[in-house]
C-alpha positions, 0 to 999 in steps of 0.5 A: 358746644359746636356739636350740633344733631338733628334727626329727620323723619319723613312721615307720609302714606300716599292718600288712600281715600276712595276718590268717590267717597273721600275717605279710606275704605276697609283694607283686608290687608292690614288686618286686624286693623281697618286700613293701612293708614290705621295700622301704621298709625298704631306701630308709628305715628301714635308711639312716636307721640308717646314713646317709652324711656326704659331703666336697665330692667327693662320698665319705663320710667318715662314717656315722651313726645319724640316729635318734640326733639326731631325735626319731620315733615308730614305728607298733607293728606296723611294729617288730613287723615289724621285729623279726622281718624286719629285725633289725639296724634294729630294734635299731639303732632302740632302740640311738639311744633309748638313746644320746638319753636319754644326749644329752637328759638322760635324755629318749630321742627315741622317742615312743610311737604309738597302736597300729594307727594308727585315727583316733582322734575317729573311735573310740568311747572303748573303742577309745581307750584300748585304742589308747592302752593298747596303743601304751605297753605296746608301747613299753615293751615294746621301749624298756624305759620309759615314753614321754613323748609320743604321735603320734596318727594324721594329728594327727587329736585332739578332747578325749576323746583328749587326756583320755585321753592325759593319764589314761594319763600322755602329757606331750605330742603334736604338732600341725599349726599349723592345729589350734591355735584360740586361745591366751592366757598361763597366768593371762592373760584375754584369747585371741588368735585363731590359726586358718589356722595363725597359731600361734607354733610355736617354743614349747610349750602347756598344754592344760587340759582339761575334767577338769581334767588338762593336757597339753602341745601342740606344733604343728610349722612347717608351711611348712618341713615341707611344703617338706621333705615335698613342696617340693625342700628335701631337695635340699640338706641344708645349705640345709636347715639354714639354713632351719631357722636362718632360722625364729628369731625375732631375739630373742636371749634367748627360748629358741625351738624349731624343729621339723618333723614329716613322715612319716619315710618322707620320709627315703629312700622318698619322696625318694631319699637324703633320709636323706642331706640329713638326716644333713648337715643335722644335721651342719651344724647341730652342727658349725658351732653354728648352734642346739642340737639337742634333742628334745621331753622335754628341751626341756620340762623346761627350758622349760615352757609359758608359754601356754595353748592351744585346739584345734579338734576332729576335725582332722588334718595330712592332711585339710583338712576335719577328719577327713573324710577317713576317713568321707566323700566330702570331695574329698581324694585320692592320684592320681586326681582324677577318682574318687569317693571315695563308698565311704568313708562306707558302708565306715565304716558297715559297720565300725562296724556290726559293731564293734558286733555284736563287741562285743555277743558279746564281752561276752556270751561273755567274761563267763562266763570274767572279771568285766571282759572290757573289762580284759582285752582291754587287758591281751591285749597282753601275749600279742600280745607275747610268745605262749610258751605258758607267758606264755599260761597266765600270761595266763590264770591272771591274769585269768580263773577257775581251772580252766580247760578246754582248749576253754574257753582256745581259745574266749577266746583266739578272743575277744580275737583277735576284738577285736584283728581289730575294732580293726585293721580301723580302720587308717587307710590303709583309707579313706586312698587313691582306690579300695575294691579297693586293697591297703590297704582289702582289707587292712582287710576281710581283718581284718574278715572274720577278725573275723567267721570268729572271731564264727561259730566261738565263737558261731554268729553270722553276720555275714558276709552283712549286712557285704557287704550294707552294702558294696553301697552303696560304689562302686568306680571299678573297672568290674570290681567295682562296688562294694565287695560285689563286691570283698569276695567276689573279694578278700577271701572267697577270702583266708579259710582255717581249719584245714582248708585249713591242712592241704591246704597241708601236703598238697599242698606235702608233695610238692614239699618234704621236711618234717621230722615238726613243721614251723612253718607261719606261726602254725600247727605242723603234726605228721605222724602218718603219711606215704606217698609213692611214685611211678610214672613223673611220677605222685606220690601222698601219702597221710597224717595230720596234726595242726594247731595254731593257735599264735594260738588253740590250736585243733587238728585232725588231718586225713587227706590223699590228694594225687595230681600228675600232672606239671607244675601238674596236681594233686588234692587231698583233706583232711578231718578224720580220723574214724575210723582204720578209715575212714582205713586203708580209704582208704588202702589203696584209693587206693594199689593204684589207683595201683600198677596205674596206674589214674589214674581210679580214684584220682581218684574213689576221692579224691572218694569219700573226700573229697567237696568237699573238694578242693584244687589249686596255687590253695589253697596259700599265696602264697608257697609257690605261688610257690616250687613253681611256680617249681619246676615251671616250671624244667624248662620254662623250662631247656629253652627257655634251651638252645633258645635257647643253640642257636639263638644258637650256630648264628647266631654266624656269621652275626652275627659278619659282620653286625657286622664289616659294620656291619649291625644285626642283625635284630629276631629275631636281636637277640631271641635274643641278648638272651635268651641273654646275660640269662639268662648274667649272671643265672646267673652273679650266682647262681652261688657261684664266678663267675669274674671272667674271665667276668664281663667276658667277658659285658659285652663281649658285652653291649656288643657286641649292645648288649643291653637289659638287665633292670636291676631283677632284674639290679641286685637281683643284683648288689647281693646278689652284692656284698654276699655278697662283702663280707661274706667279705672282713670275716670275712678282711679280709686277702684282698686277691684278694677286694678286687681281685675285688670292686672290678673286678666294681663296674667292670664293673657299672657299665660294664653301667649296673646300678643297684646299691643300695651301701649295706650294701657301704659300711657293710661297707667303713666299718667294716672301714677303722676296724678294721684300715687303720691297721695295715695302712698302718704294716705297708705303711709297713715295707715289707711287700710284702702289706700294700702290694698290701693298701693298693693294693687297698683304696683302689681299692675305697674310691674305686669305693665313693665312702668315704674311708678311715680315716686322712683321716675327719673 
């Protein structure tokens, strides 16, 4: 057969990570999940790694890795991610490239990604190759060889790009039909004109490039990746399939490749159970020997490029005018037609301005320490891979002269943290969307900020000032802020912190948290030198020192605290670098006999004599922990109005029970307290280890009876995790089938409440417990053992309220 398909999805978030704490802070917006990288994990990339074969009613008859017969890429720092929060896609991701190179002859179906997604004809040729270096050593890193192919960011190339690629050992990359300019045939003369996306895109190119290296081009079908990507086509993944047959030419003997590429988020995010058209539409396509599933190293291998390509330079997939995109007010936009987008250019100009400035003080405090800062700035990936401080010191050993001093290593490794904020503060999703206050450009400016920070610890120079200056010139079309000055200092400024604050995030957190005596704080390890506490009615006082690390830069400082709560959210704070020991033991001492006599006053200003503006509250701990203590606090007072409430309801069961025995609605304020009172039920029962079933339904009755107005999101969360808590005791005992019965009526009345559970771990539960083990239970049931019949019973009940056939019918 010479009909050939490959899909390809672009899998990638722009790194999110607090660019001081190096991991993703709380996102209110992806809630209920913590972030967004968390969300889009559980509506892509883990379906993806487990997605549903359905039969014609509708149950899954199987599940499959449908990285296993796609050909994708994933952004570095997203498997960066991935690796520490989502573990099981990440390596299910891995396990599919192993499981191609098997498939392809030996040709696995992950490409490597440029590393921080920067547009790359937009980078000077530095940044390049260190975009370039980084995303292969990346890859390698994970996938244990060498990529064959690269996604550039938004397809966005010129030559420079291609050329370097081509230098680093790249084979190929994908493009959009409209990119390509002209072809010929290899040895031919004459060009024929392909501009407006003309190109024949079941074949791959030769592109010759001026040094005289080639790499190969494939521009991928636009018209059946748009109407994948935004057309209803995953609607249906058979239809799918036949539209991917329908794109062959009738020629039987030319061997042709179909391909598409759009963003892997496409397959779950974008569109719901999109990873499930997918699935079925490859299944289709397999099974039914429509064409031959491939991915792109085996298919050139077996059929190379018979004609020569050109390009046109500094375009992109995205952006109908080139590249515009990202430097420019080009009328391109996510959803606000009406906003200007005038910010870009002067946000660019700001950057490159001080990508510029960074670099100049690298180069000139880094040469002290190495003849070739350059080099060894594309050799820090290694560290960014792998931090133990002993591969550090190997870092080191390496590359810079012997003899090192121990500021001297913080200073480098301040420098090469430095160069890697420069190049993540060029993340394209900066200047992609409508508005300079939004999460993504903030995040930009956050590394750019952390850039900077680190520019005025190593060599005194401030660049902070004239940055925001050359954001005054970017308008919002936020009222609030203005323009991009305003929001560098409302968003950005208060998100910077140092060593310092590091500490009174231990201080104040301390009180509500029992620490052990070295606690891992993000990427800072934090030592108690000394700690007092004692408490006198809701009064709290802590008083101590501690020492902080920075495992990123190695820097280090020991801190003196004194941290004061006076009930509820009211707090003072104040740390400081700890001096002298007799100054520490002299405050000490003061602030603790004004406590013990209860003189609050004299504490207070005993903290800001010893202390002065160093002074810290709730508002300074980090997001996540602010949140948790808080919540904390606001328990007693939110307990307190759930018994008012339980109160009043109870009082009024009389009443209520007449109006509904009459046919009367209750009255709005009786309907307030009623839906108060049984939402806070279900969701102490979904909390609960033991909930009884019995009172489960006990609640729905009452729930339909008042015809309550439910908190679906957080309730659905709930149960979805209750679920799948259940499920994963009954794999460990896979014999209790008064789990299963007690699983399969909860899912009943849950979906009686209209809750919209997310079933897909639960399922996946269920699958692979029905390989294991239903065949012997059925024999055991078949021999007229009584268990192993109610076992059977059970089982098929939960199969068929799960929407899973199971095992003895699979296909």
């Amino acid at each position: 057969m010479n009909r050939f398909i490959c899909i390809h999805g672009h899998f990638y978030q722009p790194p999110r990570e607090n660019p001081w704490l190096e991991e993703v802070e709380l996102q209110d917006s992806a809630y209920p999940y913590h972030d967004w990288n968390e969300r889009i994990t559980a509506e892509c990339y883990a379906p993806n790694a487990a997605s549903r074969i359905l039969d014609a009613e509708q149950r899954i008859i199987d599940i499959v890795n449908n990285y296993v017969r796609m050909s994708f890429d994933v952004g570095p720092t997203l498997l960066s991610w991935m690796e520490r929060r989502a573990p099981e896609v990440y390596q299910a991701i891995i396990a599919a490239d192993r499981e191609t190179r098997r498939r392809y002859g030996g040709h696995g179906s992950a490409l490597a990604q440029v590393y921080n997604h920067m547009i790359m004809p937009l980078a000077n040729r530095r940044d390049k190759w260190t975009q370039i270096v980084w995303g292969i050593r990346d890859f390698q890193h994970r996938f244990h060889r060498a990529p064959e192919g690269m996604w550039l960011p938004e397809t966005a190339v010129d030559l420079e790009t291609l050329e370097m690629l081509a230098e680093a050992g790249i084979r190929f990359t994908i493009l959009a039909p409209h990119q390509a300019r002209r072809v010929r045939k290899i040895g031919g003369r004459r060009w024929r004109d392909t501009s407006g996306g003309r190109i024949d895109p079941r074949h791959p190119y030769l592109c010759r490039l001026p040094s005289g290296r080639t790499i190969t081009l494939f521009f991928y079908d636009g018209p059946i990746s748009r109407d994948v990507a935004f057309g209803g086509l995953l609607n249906n993944g058979e239809q799918f399939a036949h539209r991917l047959v329908d794109a062959f030419s009738p020629s039987p003997d030319e061997a042709q490749l179909v391909h598409i590429a759009t963003d892997g988020e496409t397959y779950g995010h974008h569109h719901r159970f999109g990873d499930m058209a997918l699935a079925y539409c490859l299944y289709t396509i397999e099974s039914r020997q429509l064409a031959t599933i491939t991915n792109y190293g085996q298919y050139l291998d077996e059929h190379p490029p018979t004609h020569q390509v050109e390009i046109f330079e500094n375009t992109s997939w995205s952006c109908a005018h080139g590249v515009e995109r990202w430097r420019s007010d080009c009328g391109c936009h996510s959803s606000h037609p009406e906003w200007t987008q005038r910010w870009r250019a002067p946000l660019r100009a700001a950057m490159d301005w001080l990508r510029d400035e960074l670099a100049a003080l690298y180069e000139r405090a880094m040469t002290p320490f190495t003849h070739d800062p350059w080099r060894v700035r594309d050799a820090y990936i290694d560290v960014i891979l792998d931090r133990r401080r002993e591969r550090v010191e190997a870092f080191l050993h390496e590359h810079m002269r012997p003899e090192l001093a121990p500021e001297e290593k913080v200073t480098i490794l301040k420098l090469l943290e430095m160069q890697r904020h420069a190049l993540l503060m060029y993340t394209s999703c900066g200047w992609f969307f409508d508005e300079i206050s939004g999460i993504e450009t903030i995040q930009v400016m956050q590394y750019a900020a952390r850039a900077m920070q680190l520019a005025e610890e190593i060599g005194g120079v401030a660049l902070e000032s004239h940055y925001i200056h050359m954001l005054e010139r970017a308008p919002s079309n936020v009222a609030e802020y203005g323009n991009g000055a305003r929001v560098y200092e409302k968003l950005v400024k208060p998100t910077r912190l140092d060593l310092l604050r590091v500490a009174a995030h231990y201080a104040v957190s301390s009180l509500f948290e029992e620490y052990p005596e070295t606690v891992r704080l993000y990427c800072y390890t934090t030592e108690s030198a000394l700690s007092d506490r004692m408490n006198i009615g809701k009064h709290t006082l802590a008083i101590g020192k501690a020492h902080v690390r920075s495992e990123i830069t190695w820097e280090e400082g020991m801190f003196s605290f004194a941290t004061l709560h006076l009930g509820d959210h009211h707090l003072n704070g104040g740390v400081c670098p700890l001096a002298e020991e007799a100054a520490f033991a002299t405050m000490r001492e003061e602030i603790k006999a004004a406590f013990l006599k209860s003189d609050i006053p004299e504490v207070i200003r005993l903290m800001d004599k010893h202390f002065g503006s160093n002074n810290y509250s709730f508002w300074h701990l980090f997001k996540d922990e602010q949140r948790k203590i808080l919540a904390q606090i606001l328990q007693s007072t939110l307990d307190e109005l759930e018994a008012a409430f339980q109160r009043l309801y109870e009082d009024s069961s009389s009443i209520m029970q007449f109006l509904h025995r009459l046919q009367i609605p209750l009255p709005k304020e009786l309907a307030a307290i009623v839906e108060r009172v049984l939402n806070a039920q279900l969701r102490r029962w979904l909390a609960e280890e033991a909930g009884e079933v019995d009172r489960l339904r006990e609640l729905a009755a009452e729930i339909k009876k008042w015809s309550v107005s439910l908190d679906e999101p957080t309730l659905s969360f709930a149960a979805t995790r209750r679920i799948e808590g259940w499920m994963q005791a009954w794999a460990q005992h896979p014999d209790d089938a008064a789990l299963l019965e007690q699983i399969t009526t909860s899912l009943d009345i849950f979906d009686a409440l209209s809750l919209d559970l997310d079933l897909w771990k639960a399922q996946n539960i269920y699958f692979a417990v029905s390989k294991a083990v239903y065949e012997d239970r059925r024999r055991q049931a078949e021999r007229g053992d009584e268990g192993a019949k109610r076992w059977i019973d059970a089982f098929v009940r939960l199969g068929d309220v799960l929407g899973v056939k199971v095992a003895s019918n699979m296909t």
